[in-house]
C-alpha positions in Angstrom: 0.0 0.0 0.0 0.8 3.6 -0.9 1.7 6.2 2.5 1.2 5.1 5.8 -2.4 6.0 6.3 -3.4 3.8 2.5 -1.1 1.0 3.5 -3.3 0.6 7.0 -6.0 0.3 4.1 -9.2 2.9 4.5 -10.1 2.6 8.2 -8.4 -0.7 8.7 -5.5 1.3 10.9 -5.6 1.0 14.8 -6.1 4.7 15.7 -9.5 3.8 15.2 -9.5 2.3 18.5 -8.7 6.0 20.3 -11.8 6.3 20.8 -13.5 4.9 23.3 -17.5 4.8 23.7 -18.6 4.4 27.5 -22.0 2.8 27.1 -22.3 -0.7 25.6 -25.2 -3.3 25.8 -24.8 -6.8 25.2 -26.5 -6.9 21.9 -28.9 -9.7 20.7 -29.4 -10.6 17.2 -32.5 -9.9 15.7 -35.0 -12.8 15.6 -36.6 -12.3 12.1 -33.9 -13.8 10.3 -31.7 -11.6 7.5 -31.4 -8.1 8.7 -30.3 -7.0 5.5 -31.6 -7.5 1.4 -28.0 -8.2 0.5 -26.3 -10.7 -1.1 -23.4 -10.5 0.8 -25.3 -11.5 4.7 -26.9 -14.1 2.0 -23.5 -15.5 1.0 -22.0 -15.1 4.5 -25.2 -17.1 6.3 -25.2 -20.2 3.6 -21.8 -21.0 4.6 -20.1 -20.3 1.6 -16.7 -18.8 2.3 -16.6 -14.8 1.3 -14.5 -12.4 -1.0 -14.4 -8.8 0.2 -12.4 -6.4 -1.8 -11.5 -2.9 -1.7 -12.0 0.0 -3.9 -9.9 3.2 -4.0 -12.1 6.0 -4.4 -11.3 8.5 -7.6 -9.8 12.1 -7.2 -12.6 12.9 -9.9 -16.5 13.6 -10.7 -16.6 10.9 -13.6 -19.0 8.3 -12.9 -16.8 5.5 -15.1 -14.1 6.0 -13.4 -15.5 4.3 -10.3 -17.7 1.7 -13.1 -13.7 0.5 -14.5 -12.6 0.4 -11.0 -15.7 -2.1 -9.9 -15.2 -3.9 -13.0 -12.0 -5.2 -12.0 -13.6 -7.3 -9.4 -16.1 -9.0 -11.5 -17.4 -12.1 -10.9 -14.8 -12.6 -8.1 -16.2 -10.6 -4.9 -19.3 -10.8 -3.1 -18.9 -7.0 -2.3 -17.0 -4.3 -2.9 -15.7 -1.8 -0.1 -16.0 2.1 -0.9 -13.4 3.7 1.7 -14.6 7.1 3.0 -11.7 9.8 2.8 -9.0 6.9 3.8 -5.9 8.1 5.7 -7.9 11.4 6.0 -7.0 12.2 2.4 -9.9 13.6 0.0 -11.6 11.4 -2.7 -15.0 10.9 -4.2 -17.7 10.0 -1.0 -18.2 6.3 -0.1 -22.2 7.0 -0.3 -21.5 8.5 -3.8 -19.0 5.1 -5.3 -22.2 3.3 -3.0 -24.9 4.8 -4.9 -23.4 4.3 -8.4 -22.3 1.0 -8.2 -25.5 0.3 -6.3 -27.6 1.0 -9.5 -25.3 -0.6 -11.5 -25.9 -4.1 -9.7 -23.2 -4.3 -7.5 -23.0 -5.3 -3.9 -21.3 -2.6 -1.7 -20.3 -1.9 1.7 -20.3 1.5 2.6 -17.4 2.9 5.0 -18.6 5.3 7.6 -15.9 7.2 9.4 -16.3 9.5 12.5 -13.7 11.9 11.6 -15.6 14.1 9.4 -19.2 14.1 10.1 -21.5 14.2 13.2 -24.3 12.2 14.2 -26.7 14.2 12.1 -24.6 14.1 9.1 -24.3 9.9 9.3 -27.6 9.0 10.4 -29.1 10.6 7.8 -26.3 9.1 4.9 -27.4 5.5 6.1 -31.0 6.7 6.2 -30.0 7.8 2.0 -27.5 5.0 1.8 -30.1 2.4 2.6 -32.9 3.8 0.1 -30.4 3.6 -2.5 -30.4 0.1 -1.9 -26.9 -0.2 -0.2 -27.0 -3.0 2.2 -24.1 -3.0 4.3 -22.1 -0.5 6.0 -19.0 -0.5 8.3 -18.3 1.4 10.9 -15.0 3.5 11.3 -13.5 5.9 14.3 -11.1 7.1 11.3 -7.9 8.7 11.1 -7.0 11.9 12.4 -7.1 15.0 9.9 -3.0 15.2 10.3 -2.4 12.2 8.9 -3.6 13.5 5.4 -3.7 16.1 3.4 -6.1 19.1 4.7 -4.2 18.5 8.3 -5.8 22.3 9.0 -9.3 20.2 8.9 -11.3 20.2 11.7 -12.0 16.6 12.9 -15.6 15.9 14.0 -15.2 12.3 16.3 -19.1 13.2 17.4 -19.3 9.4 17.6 -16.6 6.7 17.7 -17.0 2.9 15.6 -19.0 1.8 19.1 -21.8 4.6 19.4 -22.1 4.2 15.5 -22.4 0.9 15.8 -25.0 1.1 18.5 -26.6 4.2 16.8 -27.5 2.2 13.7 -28.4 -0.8 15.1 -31.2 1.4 16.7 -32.1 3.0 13.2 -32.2 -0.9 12.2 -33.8 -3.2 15.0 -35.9 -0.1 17.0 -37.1 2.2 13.5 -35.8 5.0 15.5 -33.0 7.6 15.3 -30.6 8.3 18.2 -32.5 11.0 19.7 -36.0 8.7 19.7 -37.5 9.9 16.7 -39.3 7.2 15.6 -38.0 6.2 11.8 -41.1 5.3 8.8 -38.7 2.7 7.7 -35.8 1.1 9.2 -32.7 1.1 7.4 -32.3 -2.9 6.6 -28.4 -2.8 6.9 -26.0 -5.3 7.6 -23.5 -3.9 10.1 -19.5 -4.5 10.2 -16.5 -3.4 12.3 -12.3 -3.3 11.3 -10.5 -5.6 13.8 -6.7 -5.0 14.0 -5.3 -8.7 15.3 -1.6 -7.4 16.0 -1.8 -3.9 17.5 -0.4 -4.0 21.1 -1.4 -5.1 23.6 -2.5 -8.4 21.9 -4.2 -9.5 24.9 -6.4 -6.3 24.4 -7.6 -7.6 21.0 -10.1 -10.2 21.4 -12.0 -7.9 24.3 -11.8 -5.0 21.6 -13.5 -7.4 18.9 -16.2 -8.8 22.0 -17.0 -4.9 22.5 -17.5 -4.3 18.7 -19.8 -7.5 18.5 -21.6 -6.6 21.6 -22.7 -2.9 20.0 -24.2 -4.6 17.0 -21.5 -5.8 14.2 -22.4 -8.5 12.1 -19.3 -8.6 10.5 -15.6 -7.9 10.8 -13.0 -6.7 8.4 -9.2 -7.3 9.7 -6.1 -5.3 9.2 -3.9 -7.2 6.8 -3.1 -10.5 8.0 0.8 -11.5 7.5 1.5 -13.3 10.8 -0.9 -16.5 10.6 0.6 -17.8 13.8 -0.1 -14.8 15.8 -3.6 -14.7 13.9 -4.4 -18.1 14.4 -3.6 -17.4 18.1 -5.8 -14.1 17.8 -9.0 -16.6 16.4 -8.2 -19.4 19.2 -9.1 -16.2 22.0 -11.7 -15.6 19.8 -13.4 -19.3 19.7 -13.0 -19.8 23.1 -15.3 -16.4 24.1 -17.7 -17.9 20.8 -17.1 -14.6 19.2 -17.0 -16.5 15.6 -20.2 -17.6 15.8 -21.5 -13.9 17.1 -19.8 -12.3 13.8 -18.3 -13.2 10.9 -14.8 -12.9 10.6 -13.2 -11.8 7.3 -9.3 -11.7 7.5 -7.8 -8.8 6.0 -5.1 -10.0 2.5 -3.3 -7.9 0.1 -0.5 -8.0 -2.5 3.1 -6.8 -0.8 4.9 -5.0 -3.8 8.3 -5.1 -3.1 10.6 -6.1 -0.1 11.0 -2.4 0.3 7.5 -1.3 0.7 7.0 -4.3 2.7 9.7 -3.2 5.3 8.5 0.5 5.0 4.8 -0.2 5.8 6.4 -2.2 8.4 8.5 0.2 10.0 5.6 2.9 9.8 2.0 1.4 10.1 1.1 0.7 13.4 0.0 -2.5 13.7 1.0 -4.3 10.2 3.0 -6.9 11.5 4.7 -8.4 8.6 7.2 -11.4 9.4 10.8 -11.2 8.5 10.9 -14.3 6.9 8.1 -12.7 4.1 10.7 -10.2 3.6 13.3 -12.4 3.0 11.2 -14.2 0.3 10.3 -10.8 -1.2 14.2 -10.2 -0.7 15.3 -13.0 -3.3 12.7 -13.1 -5.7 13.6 -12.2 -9.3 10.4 -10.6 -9.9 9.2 -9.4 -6.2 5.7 -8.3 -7.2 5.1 -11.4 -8.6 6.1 -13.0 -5.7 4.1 -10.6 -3.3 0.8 -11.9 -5.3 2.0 -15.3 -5.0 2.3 -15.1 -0.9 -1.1 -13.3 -0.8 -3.0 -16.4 -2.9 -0.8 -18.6 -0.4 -2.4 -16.6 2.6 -5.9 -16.7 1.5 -5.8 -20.8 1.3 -4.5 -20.7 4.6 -6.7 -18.2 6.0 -9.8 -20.6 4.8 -8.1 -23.6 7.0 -8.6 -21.6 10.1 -11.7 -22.4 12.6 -13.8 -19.5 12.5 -12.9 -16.9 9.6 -15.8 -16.9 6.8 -13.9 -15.3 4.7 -11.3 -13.0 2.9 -11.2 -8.6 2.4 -9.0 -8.2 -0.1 -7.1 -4.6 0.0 -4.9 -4.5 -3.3 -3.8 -0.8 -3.6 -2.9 0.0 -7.1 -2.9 -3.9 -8.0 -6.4 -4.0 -8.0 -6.2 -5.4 -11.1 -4.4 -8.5 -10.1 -7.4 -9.5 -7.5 -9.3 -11.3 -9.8 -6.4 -13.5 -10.9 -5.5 -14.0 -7.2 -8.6 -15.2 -6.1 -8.8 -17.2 -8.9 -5.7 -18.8 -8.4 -6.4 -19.5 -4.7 -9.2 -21.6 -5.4 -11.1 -20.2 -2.2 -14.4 -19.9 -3.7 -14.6 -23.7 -5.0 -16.8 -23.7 -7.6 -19.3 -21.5 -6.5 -20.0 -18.7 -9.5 -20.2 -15.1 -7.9 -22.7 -12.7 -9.5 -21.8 -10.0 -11.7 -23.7 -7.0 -13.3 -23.6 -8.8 -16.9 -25.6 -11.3 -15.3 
């Protein structure tokens, strides 16, 4: 990934944890079944294992940019991420990419992040997002404003990823907004969280994830998962509290470009833990971009073997065009056909 903000991938970084909420209730699933219209909750329910991917929003006002962007991920994702102002740099909205790939067909998760808008602002872009038909929406603390570029921005942090959560879980399972107005219709979203497995303390992780469940996440996003010892250790903690049947667990994969980025993001994103010995392979490759895609399709078979994760988010910045092939070439979705928009 590209800067230290883009290589802890849209929201995916651990400062989202600085913010803590005081108030949460041990939440209980809703008892009429799907809480959402979207495939994705439909794909993640049956079983099947999921493909999550990310999508770098354009600097630009052209509808087709975004289109060729989605298009790269045809007919080998389930959904397709739309990061909201990632490492607090400026691009096109997330509920903008969400509402045009929404018409086009697509399945998309919307990224909501704290830093820039208060609770007025985000209850009414899920209360748009959902009417546009986008069915699933994670929830972000964010980055602060100095990490990109408008550091003179003033940062909102009204809410943090646990009052969202809990605020739109009320807007789902209660028809109401957070001040008790009561809601027409209830947004029918499917809710998600970012987990970061390797931040310090590790011991702190698996309580952090609880917490996020307990405020209403159906699903979880990781950061990028290099270690898979100190990640199978992080689902172990996990299983033993039952938190993997409470959520669904997607582990967080990408394409490492070069030895050298690899031990740059290492040295300056908090909480990507990349291995030495994934260095040392990137190291002595003759083609080390090659060789990064070829570790990432290793890491997504072995992420499937793991007790507990129901899937992969892919986060492939500026190799997004290589997804497809990856997936492909990791065999994780068997032979089950995912939809696309020619279908």
């Amino acid at each position: 990934m590209n800067r230290a903000a883009q290589a802890a991938s849209d929201g995916l970084s651990p400062s989202q944890d600085s913010h803590e909420s005081k108030d949460s209730q041990e939440y209980q699933e809703p008892q009429n079944g799907f809480v959402s219209t979207g495939r994705l909750e439909q794909v993640l329910r049956s079983g099947a294992f999921a493909v999550t991917a990310e999508l770098a929003p354009p600097d630009s006002a052209n509808a087709d940019d975004v289109y060729a962007q989605a298009r790269l991920f045809d007919g080998c994702v389930d959904a397709i991420n739309a990061t909201d102002g990632s490492g607090a740099n400026c691009h096109m909205s997330s509920v903008g990419v969400c509402a045009l790939l929404t018409r086009a067909g697509y399945s998309t998760i919307m990224q909501i992040s704290c830093r820039d808008r208060n609770r007025i602002a985000i209850q009414g872009d899920i209360l748009g997002a959902a009417a546009m038909g986008v069915a699933n929406i994670l929830c972000l603390t964010g980055d602060g404003v100095q990490a990109g570029d408008h550091p003179d921005a003033k940062p909102v942090f009204d809410l943090d990823c646990i009052s969202l959560l809990q605020t739109a879980r009320t807007m789902r399972d209660q028809a109401q907004l957070r001040s008790g107005r009561k809601l027409r219709q209830a947004p029918r979203i499917l809710l998600g969280a970012a987990a970061n497995p390797f931040a310090l303390p590790h011991e702190f992780r698996v309580a952090r994830l609880a917490k996020k469940m307990n405020a209403g996440a159906n699903f979880i996003q990781t950061q990028y998962c290099f270690d898979l010892p100190l990640f199978a250790r992080y689902m172990q903690l996990a299983r033993d509290k039952n938190l993997h049947r409470q959520a669904f667990i997607l582990a967080g994969v990408g394409p490492l470009a070069s030895a050298k980025a690899a031990e740059w993001i290492r040295q300056n994103v908090p909480g990507v833990h990349i291995p030495e010995a994934i260095i040392a392979r990137l190291s002595g490759a003759q083609n080390q971009k090659l060789e990064g895609q070829k570790i990432c399709i290793e890491l997504m078979q072995q992420l499937k073997e793991i007790e507990g994760v129901a899937g992969v988010h892919v986060m492939a910045y500026k190799q997004e065009q290589h997804v497809a092939e990856m997936v492909a070439a990791s065999g994780v979705l068997g032979a089950r056909s995912v939809w696309t928009p020619s279908e």
